[in-house]
C-alpha positions in Angstrom: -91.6 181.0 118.3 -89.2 180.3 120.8 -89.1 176.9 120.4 -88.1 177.4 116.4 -85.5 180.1 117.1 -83.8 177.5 119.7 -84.3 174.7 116.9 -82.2 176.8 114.5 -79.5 177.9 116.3 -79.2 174.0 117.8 -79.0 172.5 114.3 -76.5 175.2 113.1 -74.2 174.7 116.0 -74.5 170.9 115.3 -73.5 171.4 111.5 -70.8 173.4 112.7 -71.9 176.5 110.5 -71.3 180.6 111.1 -75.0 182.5 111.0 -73.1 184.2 108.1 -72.7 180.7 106.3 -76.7 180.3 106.7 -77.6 183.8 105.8 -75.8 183.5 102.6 -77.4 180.4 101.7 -80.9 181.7 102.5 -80.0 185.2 101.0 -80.3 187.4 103.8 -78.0 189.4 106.2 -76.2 187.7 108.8 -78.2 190.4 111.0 -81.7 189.5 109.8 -80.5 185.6 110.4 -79.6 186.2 113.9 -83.0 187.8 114.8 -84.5 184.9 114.3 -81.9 182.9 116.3 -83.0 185.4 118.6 -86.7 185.2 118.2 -86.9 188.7 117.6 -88.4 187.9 114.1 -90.7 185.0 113.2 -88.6 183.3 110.5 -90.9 183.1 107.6 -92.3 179.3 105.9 -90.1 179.7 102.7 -86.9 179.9 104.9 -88.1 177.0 107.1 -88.4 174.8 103.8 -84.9 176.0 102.8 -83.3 175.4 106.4 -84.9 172.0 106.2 -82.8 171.1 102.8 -80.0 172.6 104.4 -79.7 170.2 107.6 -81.7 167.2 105.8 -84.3 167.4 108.6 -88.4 167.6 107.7 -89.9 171.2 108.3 -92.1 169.8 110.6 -88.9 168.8 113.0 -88.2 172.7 112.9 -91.1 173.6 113.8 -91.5 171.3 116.7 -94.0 169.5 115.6 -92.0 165.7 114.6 -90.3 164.2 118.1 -86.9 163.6 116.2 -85.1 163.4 112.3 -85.9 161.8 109.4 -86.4 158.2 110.3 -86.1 159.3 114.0 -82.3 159.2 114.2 -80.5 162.3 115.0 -78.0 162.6 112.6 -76.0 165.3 114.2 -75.3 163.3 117.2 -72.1 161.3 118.0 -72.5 157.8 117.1 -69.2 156.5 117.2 -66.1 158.3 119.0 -66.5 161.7 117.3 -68.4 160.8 114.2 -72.1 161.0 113.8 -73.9 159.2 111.7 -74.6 162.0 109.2 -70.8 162.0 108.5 -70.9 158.2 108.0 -73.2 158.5 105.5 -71.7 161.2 103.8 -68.6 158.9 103.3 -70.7 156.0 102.5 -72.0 158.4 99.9 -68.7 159.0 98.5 -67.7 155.4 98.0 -68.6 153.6 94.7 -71.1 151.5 94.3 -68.6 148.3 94.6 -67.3 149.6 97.8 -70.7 150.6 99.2 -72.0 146.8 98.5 -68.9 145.8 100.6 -68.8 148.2 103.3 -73.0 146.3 103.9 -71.5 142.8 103.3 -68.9 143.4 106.0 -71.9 145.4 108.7 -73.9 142.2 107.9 -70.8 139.7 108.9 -70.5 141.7 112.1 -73.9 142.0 113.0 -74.0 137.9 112.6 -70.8 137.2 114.6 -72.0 139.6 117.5 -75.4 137.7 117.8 -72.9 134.2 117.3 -70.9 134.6 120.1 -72.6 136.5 122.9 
């Protein structure tokens, strides 16, 4: 279980969360979260599922068994300066649809004058 207990801790640091903030959102103490940070506990299959919605990851990735994310990115890390990709899709996300359509147009232009002109 070791490997699990080192998973979560790693992807709560990364989403910059308190063990408090997870333990609410799984419904448990902040205490009975950190013993499975701690690998005192095994942390049981319905909390795995619900730590998997709550970082956007597949179970299997906590559980070791997947070598990387969803789509083998990791989301957490930083991309570009100090934003990770996960935050540039979450403001993607908060654009309209118009502005979505124009933020790809412009990532195609670029991608198309980079290959132009190296």
């Amino acid at each position: 279980m070791a490997d699990v207990s080192v998973m979560i801790k790693s992807l709560r640091e990364n989403n910059h969360l308190k063990q408090r903030q997870v333990a609410d959102y799984l419904g448990i103490s902040q205490q009975a979260y950190s013993y499975y940070e701690l690998d005192k506990r095994e942390l049981p299959s319905r909390h795995v599922v619900n730590l998997a919605k709550l970082y956007k990851v597949s179970a299997d990735y906590i559980l070791g068994v997947e070598p990387g994310y969803v789509g083998s990115y990791d989301l957490n890390s930083k991309y570009v300066h100090d934003i990770s990709l996960k935050e540039v899709i979450n403001n993607l996300e908060k654009l309209n649809k118009t502005n979505r359509q124009e933020v790809v147009k412009y990532l195609s232009y670029l991608g198309n004058t980079q290959t132009k002109y190296k």
